[in-house]
C-alpha angles and dihedrals in degrees: 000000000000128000090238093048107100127231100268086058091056094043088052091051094045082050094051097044086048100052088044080056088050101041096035111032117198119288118245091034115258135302137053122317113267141149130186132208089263085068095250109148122187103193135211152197135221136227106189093114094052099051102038089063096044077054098054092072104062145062131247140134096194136039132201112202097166094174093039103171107178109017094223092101079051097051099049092052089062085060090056094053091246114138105238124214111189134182133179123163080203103098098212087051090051105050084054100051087054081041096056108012117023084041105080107168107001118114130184111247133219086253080044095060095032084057094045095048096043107146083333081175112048111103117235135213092275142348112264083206104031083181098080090071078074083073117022131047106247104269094053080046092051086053099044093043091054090033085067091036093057096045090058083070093067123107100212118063081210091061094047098048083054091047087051097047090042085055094045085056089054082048091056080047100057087038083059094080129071128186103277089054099035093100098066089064112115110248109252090357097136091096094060090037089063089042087057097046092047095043086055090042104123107238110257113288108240113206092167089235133106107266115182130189129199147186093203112160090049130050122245119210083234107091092210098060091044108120121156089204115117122223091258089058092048088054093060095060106105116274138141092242136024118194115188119196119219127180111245096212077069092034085062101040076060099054091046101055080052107047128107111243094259097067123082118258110240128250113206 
């Protein structure tokens, strides 16, 4: 929308682009992408483009996102010199929101990654989370397990947020095949899938600002991310923008409890 057009033309816009969400849901369901060993994918869409150009237009020097989800919104806005504050009581969203936002300089090294894929393979006595066999055949749980295990080890909470998103992207790699494409997997692979993805990992964006990153509304087994805020309370700090996340299968629960007759009822 441009700044000349008047009101009635942006709440036009905002009518039409809710009735296309009615009459024609997203393609792929709701939720984030995943796909287990049994071959069952929920897929997603994303909005960063989007967002990024209704951004453009306006002015801000610092950013809320107090249910962050992926970190890449968060990322961009560094580029763009905005001091980014993000929260997610999800644990995955928030290691890699200290992993890409709230880490402004730190990199994993090669010792670092000698260190995080040491006998990666090589089953131990017992899983320290026997849960990952829900998702993986043995031999991945037996990876990711020591894989864990192993970045634990690491001095810097910013290495081992990297070592952990890192870890997640080999996850999206092994949830990419189903069981009609699983055998072209290459047997014990796990361990250079991890080296490509961090060879192609961008270096840490430095916006010379303090960017945090929490995990307020849970409570991490580390003492130092433990806040007892909720993400209401953490959009209230003071900050030029606030962006809050909803899901759109309740978005569109929303829009359907709402909608004339006429109107087709979501499916999401």
């Amino acid at each position: 929308m441009r700044e000349s057009e008047p009101p009635a033309v942006a709440g036009g816009f905002m009518r039409r682009l809710l009735t296309r969400l009615i009459n024609h849901p997203l393609p792929g369901g709701c939720g984030l992408s995943m796909q287990t060993q049994n071959g069952v994918n929920a897929g997603g869409i994303g909005w960063l483009g989007f967002e990024l150009s209704v951004l453009r237009r306006l002015k801000f020097q610092s950013v809320a996102l107090p249910l962050a989800g992926e970190p890449n919104l968060g990322l961009y806005l560094k580029r763009w010199d905005a001091r980014v504050s993000a929260n997610d009581p999800a644990q995955w969203a928030w290691t890699k929101s200290q992993a890409f936002i709230e880490n402004n300089c730190e990199t994993l090294t090669e010792e670092d990654v000698e260190l995080i894929l040491d006998d990666a393979y090589v089953p131990r006595s017992s899983f320290r989370n026997p849960t990952l066999l829900s998702w993986f055949n043995e031999t991945d749980a037996w990876w990711f397990d020591n894989v864990r295990g192993n970045a634990d080890r690491l001095t810097s909470s910013y290495k081992r947020a990297l070592a952990l998103a890192l870890g997640m992207a080999v996850g999206d790699y092994v949830f990419s095949f189903n069981l009609d494409t699983r055998d072209l997997r290459q047997p014990l692979a796990l361990s250079n899938v991890f080296r490509r993805v961090w060879h192609t990992l961008s270096p840490p964006v430095n916006n010379l600002r303090k960017n945090t990153s929490s995990t307020c509304g849970t409570r991490s087994r580390h003492r130092s991310t433990i806040c007892e805020r909720t993400p209401a309370q953490i959009s209230r700090q003071r900050v030029s923008w606030l962006k809050l996340r909803i899901r759109i299968c309740s978005f569109c629960d929303f829009l359907a409890q709402r909608a004339p007759a006429t109107v087709a009822t979501p499916v999401c």
